[in-house]
C-alpha positions, -999 to +999 in steps of 0.1 A: +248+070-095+214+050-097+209+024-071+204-009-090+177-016-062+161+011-071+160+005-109+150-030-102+121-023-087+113+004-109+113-028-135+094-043-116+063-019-110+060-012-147+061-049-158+034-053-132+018-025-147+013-034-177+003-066-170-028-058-157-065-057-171-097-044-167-127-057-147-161-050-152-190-060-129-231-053-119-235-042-083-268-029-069-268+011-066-271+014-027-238-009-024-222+015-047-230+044-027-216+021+006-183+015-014-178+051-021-189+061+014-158+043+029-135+050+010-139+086+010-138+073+051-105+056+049-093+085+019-084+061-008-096+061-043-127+033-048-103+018-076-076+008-044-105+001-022-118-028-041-085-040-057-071-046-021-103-064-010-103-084-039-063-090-033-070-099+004-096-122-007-075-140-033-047-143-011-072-161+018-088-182-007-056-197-027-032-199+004-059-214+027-050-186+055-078-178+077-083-140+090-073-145+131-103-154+153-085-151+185-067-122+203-035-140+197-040-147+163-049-112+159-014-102+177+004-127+156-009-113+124-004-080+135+034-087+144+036-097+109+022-069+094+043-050+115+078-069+102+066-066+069+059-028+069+096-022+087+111-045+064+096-021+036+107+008+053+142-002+057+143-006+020+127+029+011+153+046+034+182+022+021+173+041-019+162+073-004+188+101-001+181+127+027+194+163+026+193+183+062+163+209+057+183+236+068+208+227+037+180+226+011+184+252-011+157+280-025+132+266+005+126+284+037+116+271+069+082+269+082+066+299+102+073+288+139+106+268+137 
């Protein structure tokens, strides 16, 4: 049986989905060539590069946060971050269903364990 969670969200993403549009924009050629060098650093696609910086920036400019200037600022934010991601996580492994590895069946262990 499904987890209605599970479908839920799934309803979610794809209303979000399609409820997006396309953004076209001018941007000198050496910037460009910046954007793509980091993130091929950080190993994301340029698409989620800029559509999280422009997210971030949206999110700062509507809810009148400020990024943290002090170290405990910085900590606090952190600690956030931090609840938020475990909060996350807890829901993953709430609709995720694990099977021992040595129970999986038509897979062999790694070489070495």
């Amino acid at each position: 049986m499904k987890d209605p969670r599970l479908n839920k969200l799934r309803k979610a993403i794809r209303e979000k989905l399609t409820k997006s549009e396309l953004l076209n924009f001018r941007m000198p050629s050496d910037r460009i060539e910046l954007l793509y060098e980091i993130a091929e650093r950080k190993r994301v696609n340029i698409s989620t590069l800029l559509r999280d910086w422009i997210n971030e920036k949206i999110e700062l400019e509507t809810t009148g946060n400020k990024l943290p200037t002090t170290e405990e600022q910085n900590v606090q934010h952190l600690s956030e971050l931090v609840e938020d991601l475990s909060q996350r996580l807890r829901v993953l492994e709430e609709t995720v269903q694990y099977e021992p590895a040595t129970k999986r069946k038509g897979r062999k262990k790694p070489p070495g364990t």
